[in-house]
C-alpha positions as CSV (number, residue, x, y, z in Angstrom):
1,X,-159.0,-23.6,178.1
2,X,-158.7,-20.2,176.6
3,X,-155.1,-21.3,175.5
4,X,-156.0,-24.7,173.9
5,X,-158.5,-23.7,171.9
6,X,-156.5,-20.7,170.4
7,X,-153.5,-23.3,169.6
8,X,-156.3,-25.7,167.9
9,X,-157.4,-22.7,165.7
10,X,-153.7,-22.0,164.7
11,X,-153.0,-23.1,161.1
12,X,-150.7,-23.9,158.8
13,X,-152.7,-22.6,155.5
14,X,-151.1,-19.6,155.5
15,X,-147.7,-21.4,155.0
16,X,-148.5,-23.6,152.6
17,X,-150.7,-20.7,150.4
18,X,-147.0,-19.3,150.4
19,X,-145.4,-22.4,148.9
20,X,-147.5,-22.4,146.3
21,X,-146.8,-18.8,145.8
22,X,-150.7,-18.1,145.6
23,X,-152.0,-15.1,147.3
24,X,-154.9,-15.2,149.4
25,X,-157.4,-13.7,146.6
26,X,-156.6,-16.3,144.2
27,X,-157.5,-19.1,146.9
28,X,-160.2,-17.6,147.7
29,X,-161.3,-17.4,143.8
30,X,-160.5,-20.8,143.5
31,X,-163.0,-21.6,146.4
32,X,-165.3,-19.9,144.7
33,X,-165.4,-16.4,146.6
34,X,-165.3,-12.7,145.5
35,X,-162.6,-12.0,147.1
36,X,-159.7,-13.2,150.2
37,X,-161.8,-12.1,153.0
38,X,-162.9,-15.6,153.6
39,X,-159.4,-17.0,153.0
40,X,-157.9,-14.4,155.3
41,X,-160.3,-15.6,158.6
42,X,-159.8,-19.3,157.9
43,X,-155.6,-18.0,158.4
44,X,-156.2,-16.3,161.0
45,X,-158.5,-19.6,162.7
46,X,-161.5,-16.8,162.9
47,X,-163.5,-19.2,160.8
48,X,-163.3,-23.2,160.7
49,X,-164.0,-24.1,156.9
50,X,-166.8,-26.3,156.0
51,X,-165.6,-29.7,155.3
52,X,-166.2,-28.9,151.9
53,X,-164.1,-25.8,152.2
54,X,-161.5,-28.0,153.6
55,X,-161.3,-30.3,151.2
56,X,-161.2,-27.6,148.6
57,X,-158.3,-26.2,150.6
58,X,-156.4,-29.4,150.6
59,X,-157.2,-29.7,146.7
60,X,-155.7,-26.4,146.3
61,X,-152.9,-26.4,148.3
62,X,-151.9,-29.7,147.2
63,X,-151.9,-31.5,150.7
64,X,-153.8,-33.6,152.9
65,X,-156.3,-31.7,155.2
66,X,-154.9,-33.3,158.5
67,X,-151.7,-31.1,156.9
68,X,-153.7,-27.8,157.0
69,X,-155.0,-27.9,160.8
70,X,-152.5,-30.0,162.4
71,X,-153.3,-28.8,166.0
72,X,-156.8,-29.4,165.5
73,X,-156.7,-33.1,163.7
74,X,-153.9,-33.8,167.0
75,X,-156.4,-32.6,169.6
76,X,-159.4,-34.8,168.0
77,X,-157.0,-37.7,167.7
78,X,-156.0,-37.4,171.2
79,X,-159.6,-36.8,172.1
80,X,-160.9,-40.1,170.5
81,X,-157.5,-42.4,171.6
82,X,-158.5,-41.3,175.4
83,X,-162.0,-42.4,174.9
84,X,-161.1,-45.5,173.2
85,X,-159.2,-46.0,176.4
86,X,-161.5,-45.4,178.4
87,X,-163.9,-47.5,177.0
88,X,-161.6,-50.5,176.7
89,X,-160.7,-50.0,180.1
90,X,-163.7,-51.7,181.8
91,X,-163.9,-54.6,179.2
92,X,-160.4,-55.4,180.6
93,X,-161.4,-55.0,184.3
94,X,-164.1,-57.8,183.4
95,X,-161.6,-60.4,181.8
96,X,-159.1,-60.6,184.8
């Protein structure tokens, strides 16, 4: 839905570029960019950074990536315990 996928590409690296008291231009220097522009979509979930990016990001901001997109990393967990359901499911079905 419209809904979920807004909440996935909430954030939290705007919070944590504030605890470290950086401002978006020097992340985005330290990613290797001219200037925040890049650093200012990825905070406002315009633009998913490349796992490279994200790493970098988690480098930076001193935190594991999971940290950075929690709403993301929760809906993929979700999304891969249901399917491990699901494919357990008929294994069990076989045994009884």
């Amino acid at each position: 839905t419209m809904r979920q996928n807004k909440q996935q590409h909430q954030n939290m690296l705007d919070h944590f570029r504030r605890r470290m008291g950086f401002t978006a231009a020097h992340v985005g220097r330290l990613l290797g960019q001219q200037d925040s522009s890049a650093v200012s979509d990825y905070e406002r979930g315009e633009h998913t950074p490349s796992l490279v990016n994200a790493l970098r990001l988690g480098i930076i901001l001193r935190v594991p990536v999971e940290f950075l997109f929690p709403a993301l990393y929760d809906g993929l967990r979700n999304e891969i315990r249901a399917e491990e359901e699901r494919l357990a499911a008929p294994e069990q079905q076989t045994l009884l």
